[in-house]
C-alpha positions as CSV (number, residue, x, y, z in Angstrom):
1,X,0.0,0.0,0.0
2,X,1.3,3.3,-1.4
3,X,0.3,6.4,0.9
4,X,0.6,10.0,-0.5
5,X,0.7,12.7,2.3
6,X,0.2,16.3,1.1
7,X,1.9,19.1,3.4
8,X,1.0,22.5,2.7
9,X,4.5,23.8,4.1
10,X,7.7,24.2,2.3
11,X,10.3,22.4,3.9
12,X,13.4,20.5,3.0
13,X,14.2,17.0,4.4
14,X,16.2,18.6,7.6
15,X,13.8,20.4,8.6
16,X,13.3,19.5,12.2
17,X,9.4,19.9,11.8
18,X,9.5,17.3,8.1
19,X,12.2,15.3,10.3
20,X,9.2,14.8,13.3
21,X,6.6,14.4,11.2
22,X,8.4,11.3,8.7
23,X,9.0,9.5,11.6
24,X,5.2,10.2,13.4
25,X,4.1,8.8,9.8
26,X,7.1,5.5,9.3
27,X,5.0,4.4,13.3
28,X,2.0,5.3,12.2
29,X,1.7,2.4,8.9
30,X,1.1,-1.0,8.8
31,X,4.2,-3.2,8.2
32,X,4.4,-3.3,4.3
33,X,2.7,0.0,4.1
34,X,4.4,3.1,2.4
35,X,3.7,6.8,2.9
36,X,5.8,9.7,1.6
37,X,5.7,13.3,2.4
38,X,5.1,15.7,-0.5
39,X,5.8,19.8,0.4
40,X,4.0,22.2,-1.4
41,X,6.9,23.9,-4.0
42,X,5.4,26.0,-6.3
43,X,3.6,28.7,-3.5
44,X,4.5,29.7,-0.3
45,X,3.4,27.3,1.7
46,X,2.5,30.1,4.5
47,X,0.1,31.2,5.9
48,X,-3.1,29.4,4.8
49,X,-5.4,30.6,7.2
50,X,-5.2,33.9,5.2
51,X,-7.9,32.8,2.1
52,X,-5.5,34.2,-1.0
53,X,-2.5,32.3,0.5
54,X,-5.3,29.2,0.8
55,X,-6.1,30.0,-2.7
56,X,-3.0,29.5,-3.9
57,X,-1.8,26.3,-2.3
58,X,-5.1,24.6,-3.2
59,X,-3.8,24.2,-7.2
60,X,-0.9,22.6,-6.4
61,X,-2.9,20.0,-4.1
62,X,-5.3,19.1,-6.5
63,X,-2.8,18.5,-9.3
64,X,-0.8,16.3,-6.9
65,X,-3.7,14.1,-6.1
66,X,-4.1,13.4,-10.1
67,X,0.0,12.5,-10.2
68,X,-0.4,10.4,-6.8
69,X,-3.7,8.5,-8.8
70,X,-1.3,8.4,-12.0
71,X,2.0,7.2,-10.1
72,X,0.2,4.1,-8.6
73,X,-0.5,5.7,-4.9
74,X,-3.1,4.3,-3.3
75,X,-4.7,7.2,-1.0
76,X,-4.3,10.6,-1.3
77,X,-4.0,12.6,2.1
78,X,-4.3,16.2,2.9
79,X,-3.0,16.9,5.9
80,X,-4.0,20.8,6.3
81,X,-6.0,21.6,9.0
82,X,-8.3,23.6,6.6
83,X,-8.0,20.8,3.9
84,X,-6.8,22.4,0.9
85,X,-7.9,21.1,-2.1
86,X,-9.7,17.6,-0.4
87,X,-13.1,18.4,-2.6
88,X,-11.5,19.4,-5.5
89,X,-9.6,16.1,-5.3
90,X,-11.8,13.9,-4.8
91,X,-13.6,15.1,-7.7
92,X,-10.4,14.5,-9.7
93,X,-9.5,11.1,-8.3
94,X,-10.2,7.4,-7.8
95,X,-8.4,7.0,-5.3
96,X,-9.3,7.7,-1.7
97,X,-8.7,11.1,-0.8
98,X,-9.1,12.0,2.9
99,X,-8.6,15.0,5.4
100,X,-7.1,16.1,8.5
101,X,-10.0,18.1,9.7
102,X,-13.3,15.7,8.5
103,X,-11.0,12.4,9.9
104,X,-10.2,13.8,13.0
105,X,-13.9,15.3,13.9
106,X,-15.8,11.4,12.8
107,X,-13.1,10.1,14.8
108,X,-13.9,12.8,17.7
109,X,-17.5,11.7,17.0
110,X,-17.0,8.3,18.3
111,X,-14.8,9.0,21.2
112,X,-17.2,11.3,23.1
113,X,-20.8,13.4,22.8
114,X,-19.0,16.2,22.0
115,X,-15.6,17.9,21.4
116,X,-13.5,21.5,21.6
117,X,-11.1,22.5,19.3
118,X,-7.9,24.2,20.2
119,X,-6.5,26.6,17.7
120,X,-3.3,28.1,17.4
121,X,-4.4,31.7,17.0
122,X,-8.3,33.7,16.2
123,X,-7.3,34.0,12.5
124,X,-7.8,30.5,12.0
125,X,-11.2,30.0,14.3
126,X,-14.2,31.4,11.9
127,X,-12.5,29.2,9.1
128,X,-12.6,26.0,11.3
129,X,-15.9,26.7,12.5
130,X,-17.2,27.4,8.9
131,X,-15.6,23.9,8.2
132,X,-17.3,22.3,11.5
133,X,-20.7,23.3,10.3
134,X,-20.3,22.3,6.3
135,X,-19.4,18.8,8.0
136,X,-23.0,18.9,10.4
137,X,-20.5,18.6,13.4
138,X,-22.0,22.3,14.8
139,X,-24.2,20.5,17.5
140,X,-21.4,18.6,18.9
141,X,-18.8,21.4,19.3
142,X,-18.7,22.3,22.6
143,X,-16.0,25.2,22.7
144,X,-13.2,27.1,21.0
145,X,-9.8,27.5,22.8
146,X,-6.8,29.4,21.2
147,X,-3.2,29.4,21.8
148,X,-0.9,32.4,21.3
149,X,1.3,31.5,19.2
150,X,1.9,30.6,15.1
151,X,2.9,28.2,12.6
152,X,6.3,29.6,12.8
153,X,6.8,29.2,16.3
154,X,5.0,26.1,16.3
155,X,7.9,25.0,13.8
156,X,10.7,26.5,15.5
157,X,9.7,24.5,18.9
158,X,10.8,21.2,17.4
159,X,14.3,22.8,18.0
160,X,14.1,25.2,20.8
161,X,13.1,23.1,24.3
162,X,12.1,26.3,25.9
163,X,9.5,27.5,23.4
164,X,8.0,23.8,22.9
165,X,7.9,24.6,27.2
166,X,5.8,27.5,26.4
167,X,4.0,26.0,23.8
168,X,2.5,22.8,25.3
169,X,1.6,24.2,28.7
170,X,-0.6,26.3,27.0
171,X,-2.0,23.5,25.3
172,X,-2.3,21.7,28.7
173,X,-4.1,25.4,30.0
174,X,-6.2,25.4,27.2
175,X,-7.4,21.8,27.8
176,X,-8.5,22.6,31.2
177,X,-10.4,25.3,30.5
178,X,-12.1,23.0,27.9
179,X,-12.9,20.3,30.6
180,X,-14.0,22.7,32.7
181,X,-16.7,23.7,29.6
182,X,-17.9,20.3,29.6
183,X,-15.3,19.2,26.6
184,X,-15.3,15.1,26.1
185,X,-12.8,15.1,23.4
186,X,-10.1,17.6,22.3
187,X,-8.7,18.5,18.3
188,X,-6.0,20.4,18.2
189,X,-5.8,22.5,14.8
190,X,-3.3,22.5,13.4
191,X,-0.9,19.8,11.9
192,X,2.4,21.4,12.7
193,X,0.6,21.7,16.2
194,X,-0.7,17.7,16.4
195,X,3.0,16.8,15.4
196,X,4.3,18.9,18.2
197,X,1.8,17.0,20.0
198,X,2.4,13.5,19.2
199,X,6.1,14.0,19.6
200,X,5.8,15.1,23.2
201,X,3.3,11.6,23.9
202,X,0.2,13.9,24.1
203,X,-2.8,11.7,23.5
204,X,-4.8,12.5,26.9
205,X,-5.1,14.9,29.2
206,X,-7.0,15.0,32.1
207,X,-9.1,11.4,31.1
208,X,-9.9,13.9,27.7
209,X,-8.6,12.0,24.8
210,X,-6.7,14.3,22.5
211,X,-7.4,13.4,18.7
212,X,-3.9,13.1,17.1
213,X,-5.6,13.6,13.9
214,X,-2.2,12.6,11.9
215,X,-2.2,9.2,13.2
216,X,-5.7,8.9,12.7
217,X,-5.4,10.0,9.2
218,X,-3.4,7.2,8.6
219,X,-5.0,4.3,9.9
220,X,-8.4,6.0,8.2
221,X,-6.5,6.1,4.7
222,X,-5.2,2.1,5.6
223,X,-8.8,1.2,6.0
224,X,-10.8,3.2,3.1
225,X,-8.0,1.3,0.6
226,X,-8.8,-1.9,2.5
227,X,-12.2,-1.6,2.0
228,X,-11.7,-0.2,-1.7
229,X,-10.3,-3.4,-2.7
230,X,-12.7,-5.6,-1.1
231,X,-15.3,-4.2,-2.1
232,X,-14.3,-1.4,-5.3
233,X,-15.7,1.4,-4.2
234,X,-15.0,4.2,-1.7
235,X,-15.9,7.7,-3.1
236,X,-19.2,8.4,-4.3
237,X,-19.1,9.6,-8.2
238,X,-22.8,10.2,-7.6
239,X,-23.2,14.6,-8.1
240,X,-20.1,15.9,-5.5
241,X,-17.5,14.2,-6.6
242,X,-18.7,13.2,-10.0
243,X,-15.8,13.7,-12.9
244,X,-16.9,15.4,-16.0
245,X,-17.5,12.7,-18.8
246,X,-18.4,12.5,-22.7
247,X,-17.5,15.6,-24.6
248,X,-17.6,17.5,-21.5
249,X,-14.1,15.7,-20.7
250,X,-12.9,15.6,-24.5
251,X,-13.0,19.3,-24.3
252,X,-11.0,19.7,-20.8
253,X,-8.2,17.7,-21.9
254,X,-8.2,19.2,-25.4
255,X,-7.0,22.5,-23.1
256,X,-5.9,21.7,-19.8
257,X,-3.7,18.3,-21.5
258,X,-4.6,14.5,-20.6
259,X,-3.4,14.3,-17.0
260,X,-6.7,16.2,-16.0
261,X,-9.1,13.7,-14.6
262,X,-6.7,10.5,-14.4
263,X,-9.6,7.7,-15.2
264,X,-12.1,9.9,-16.0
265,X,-14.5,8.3,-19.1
């Protein structure tokens, strides 16, 4: 099993962050199971919670997930908090193609009645609520905590003790005040932040299971290609996600060349 994991960072293979994050991913898989890290190299890669920089990640994600379908990968998998790119890719793909967001909140779902997200600053908290509610999760979200801090900082803390310090007893604040709103469950936003996470042995705090959506994202992506082969289907082609077809597609790839739509008809 071939595993494609989309970053939406630029970062080169010593990057402490990328360095954290391979090995998180090499645990994570099932003996016999591959998964690869792919940065984002044509934007960048900053500052997504801003919509224009969003905007201009998202191309290079969708694009990827049509070479990941054509290279023989077997999943595709955003691992953006705000999912860059995820519709648009399953409409172009096959293959599974699954988020960090929609995995970790079904996987919230079944740990407890409810759940409270921790963000790493406000910029990012009417984008993740917007996504909540497209995903009919709005009932079960039972607060919003935020963090002071960034990406950046969120990065440089794989390499600087005393800031990771900083960083994760906020985290640890944060969760309190979330148990003390009734929280069952905790998401942290963030994947930089859930590999921060998941490197310090963060998975409960308090009795409150912490969602390491990462790790989740993986075993979700081993099963959806599991169950695609048993059974040949995973994603619905039925109006979301359905390709363009007939002259429709001849036209597309008369423009946009024939790597468009990888097993479209």
């Amino acid at each position: 099993m071939k595993l494609w994991y989309q970053s939406t960072s630029r970062h080169d293979d010593n990057n402490p962050y990328r360095v954290a994050l391979k090995k998180i991913l090499a645990r994570a898989v099932d003996p016999g199971s591959e998964i690869e890290i792919h940065s984002i190299t044509e934007t960048a890669g900053i500052a997504a919670d801003y919509r224009v920089m969003e905007y201009l990640d998202t191309r290079q994600a969708i694009f990827n997930a049509a070479q990941a379908q054509k290279q023989g990968y077997d999943a595709f998998l955003v691992g953006n908090i705000l999912e860059c790119g995820l519709r648009e890719a399953r409409e172009m793909t096959d293959i599974p193609v699954l988020g960090l967001t929609e995995t970790s909140l079904s996987f919230a779902g079944a740990m407890g009645a409810n759940f409270a997200l921790i963000t790493i600053n406000e910029k990012f908290t009417p984008r993740l609520v917007e996504i909540i509610h497209r995903y009919g999760f709005g009932q079960r979200l039972a607060g919003i905590h935020q963090l002071q801090t960034n990406p950046e900082d969120l990065k440089r803390a794989f390499a600087e003790p005393q800031l990771r310090r900083t960083i994760l007893a906020q985290f640890t604040k944060a969760a309190q005040a979330a148990s003390a709103g009734g929280a069952e469950v905790l998401i942290p936003c963030g994947g930089v932040l859930t590999t921060l996470l998941i490197e310090q042995g963060v998975h409960q705090i308090e009795r409150i299971p912490v969602v390491n959506g990462i790790i989740e994202l993986v075993k979700f992506a081993e099963m959806a290609v599991k169950v695609r082969a048993l059974t040949g289907r995973f994603t619905s082609k039925r109006l979301s996600y359905a390709p363009p077809t007939g002259e429709t597609l001849r036209r597309i790839r008369e423009f946009y060349g024939p790597d468009i739509y990888p097993g479209a008809e």
